[in-house]
C-alpha positions in Angstrom: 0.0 0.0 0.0 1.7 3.1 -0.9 2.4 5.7 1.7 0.3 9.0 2.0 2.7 12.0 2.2 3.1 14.1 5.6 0.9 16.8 6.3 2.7 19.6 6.2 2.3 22.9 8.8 0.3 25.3 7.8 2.0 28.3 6.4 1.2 31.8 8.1 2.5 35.3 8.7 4.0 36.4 11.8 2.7 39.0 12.7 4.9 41.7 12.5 4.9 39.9 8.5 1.2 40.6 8.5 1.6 43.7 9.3 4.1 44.5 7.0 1.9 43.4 4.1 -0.8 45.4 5.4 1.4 48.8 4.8 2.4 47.6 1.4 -0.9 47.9 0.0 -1.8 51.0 -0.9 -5.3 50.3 -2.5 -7.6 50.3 0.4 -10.1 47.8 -0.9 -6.9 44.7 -1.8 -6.1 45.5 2.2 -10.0 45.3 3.2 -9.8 42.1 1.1 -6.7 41.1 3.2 -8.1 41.4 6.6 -11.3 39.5 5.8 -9.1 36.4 5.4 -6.3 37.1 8.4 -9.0 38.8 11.1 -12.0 36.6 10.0 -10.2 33.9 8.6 -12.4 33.5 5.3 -11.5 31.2 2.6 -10.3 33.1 -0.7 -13.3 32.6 -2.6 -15.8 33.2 0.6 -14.1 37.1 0.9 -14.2 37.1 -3.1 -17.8 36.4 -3.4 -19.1 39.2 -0.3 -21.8 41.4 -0.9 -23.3 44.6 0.5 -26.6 42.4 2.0 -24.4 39.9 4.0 -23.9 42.2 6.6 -26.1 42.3 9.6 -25.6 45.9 10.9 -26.4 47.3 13.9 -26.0 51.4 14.2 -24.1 52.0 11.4 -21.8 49.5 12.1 -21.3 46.3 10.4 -21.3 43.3 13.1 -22.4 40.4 11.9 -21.4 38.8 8.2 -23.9 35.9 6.9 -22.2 33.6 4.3 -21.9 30.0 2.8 -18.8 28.6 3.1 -17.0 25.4 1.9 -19.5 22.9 1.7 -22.1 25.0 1.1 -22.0 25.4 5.0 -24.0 28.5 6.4 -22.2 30.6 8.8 -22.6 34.0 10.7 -19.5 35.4 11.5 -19.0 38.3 13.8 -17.0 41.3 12.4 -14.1 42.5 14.3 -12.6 46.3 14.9 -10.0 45.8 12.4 -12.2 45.1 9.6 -15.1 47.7 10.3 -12.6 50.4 10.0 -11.5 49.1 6.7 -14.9 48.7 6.0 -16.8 51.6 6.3 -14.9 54.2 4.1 -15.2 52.3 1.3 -19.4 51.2 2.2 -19.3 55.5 1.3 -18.1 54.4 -1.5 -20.0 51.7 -3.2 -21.2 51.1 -6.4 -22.3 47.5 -7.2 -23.8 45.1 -4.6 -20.7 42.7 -4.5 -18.3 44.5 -1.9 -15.1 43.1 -4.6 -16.7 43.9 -8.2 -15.5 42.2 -10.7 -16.3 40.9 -14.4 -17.1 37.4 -13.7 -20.3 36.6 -11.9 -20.5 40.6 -10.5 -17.4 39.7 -8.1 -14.1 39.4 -8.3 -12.1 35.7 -8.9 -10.0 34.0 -6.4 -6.9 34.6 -9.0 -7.6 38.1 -9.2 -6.9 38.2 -5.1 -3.9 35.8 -5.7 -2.6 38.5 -7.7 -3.1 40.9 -5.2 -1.3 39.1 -2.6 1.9 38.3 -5.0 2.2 41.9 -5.5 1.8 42.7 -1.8 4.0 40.2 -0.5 6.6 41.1 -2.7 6.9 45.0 -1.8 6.4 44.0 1.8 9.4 41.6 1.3 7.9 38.4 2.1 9.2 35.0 1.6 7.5 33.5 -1.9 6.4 30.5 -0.1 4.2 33.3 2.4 2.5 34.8 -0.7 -0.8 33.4 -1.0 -3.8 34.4 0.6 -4.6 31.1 2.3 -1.3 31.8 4.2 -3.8 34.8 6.1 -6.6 32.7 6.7 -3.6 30.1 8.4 -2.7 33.4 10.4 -5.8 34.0 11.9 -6.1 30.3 13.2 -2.4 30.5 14.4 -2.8 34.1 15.9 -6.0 33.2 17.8 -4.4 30.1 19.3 -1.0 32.4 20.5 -3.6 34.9 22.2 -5.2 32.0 24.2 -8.1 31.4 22.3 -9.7 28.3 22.8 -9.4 25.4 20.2 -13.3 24.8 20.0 -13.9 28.8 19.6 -11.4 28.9 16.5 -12.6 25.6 15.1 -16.1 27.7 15.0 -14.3 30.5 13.7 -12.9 28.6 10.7 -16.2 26.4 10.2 -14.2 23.0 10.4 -16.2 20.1 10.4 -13.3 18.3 12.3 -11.4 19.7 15.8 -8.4 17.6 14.6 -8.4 19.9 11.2 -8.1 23.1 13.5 -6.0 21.3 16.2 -3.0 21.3 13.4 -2.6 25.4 14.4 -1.4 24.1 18.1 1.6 22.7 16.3 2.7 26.3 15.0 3.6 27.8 18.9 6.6 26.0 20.2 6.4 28.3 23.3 3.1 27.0 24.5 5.0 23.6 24.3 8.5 24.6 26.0 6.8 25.9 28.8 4.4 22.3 29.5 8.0 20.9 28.8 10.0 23.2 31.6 7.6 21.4 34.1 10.1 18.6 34.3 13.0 20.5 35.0 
């Protein structure tokens, strides 16, 4: 029986790295784009596809987004600080009723994004192998679980069906196991 390759460690952006590709995007609506996958830790095509409607807002503030996710899966997601600030200068803004307009289907497509990233994570001097935006959606897992977040809370977060699927982000913070390991010194 042939043998299944190793799983590999999810790739993410420290976050000084995050932050880096944050200030090398000038065009406000690729970094809006950019914090819906690394501060709400959508898939690339679930950011891609957001309209104007999927918001649940509560005065003038946007703090709820409804969505289907992989699988079809229905999800409401709250909307952090981060990404309302981003948010609202451009809802002034709008135009179409897909927040990322684009040619095909009204919204933008997932390569369009990948784009954005390569250019972004090039100026902010990334490493290639961090430039692509399910690197961000990796972050946010990663991120939550450095801050203490609970593993069920972010396995809600990131709608997987399966705790061991989120439970691969532990893996990413060697300090949270050196200091279980110091208790046997």
């Amino acid at each position: 029986m042939p043998r299944r390759p190793p799983k590999k460690l999810p790739t993410f952006l420290e976050p000084d790295e995050l932050s880096a590709l944050l200030e090398a995007t000038p065009n406000p609506l690729h970094r809006l784009y950019f914090l819906f996958c690394a501060r709400m830790g959508l898939r690339a095509f679930e950011a891609a596809k957001i309209m104007w409607a999927d918001f649940h807002w509560q005065d003038g503030q946007p703090m709820a987004l409804h969505l289907i996710g992989k699988g079809h899966k229905e999800a409401i997601l709250p909307v952090p600080h981060s990404v309302i600030a981003a948010l609202l200068p451009i809802h002034d803004l709008r135009k179409a009723d897909y927040l990322f307009p684009g040619r095909s289907d009204g919204h933008i497509i997932t390569r369009t994004a990948a784009f954005w990233m390569t250019a972004a994570a090039k100026r902010a001097n990334l490493a290639k192998a961090k430039g692509h935006v399910h690197a961000l959606r990796h972050s946010f897992a990663t991120h939550l679980l450095w801050e203490g977040a609970n593993l069920r809370d972010v396995q809600d977060l990131m709608r997987h069906s399966n705790l061991s699927t989120t439970g691969r982000y532990l893996h990413t913070n060697p300090s949270r196991l050196r200091s279980v390991i110091d208790l046997l010194s």
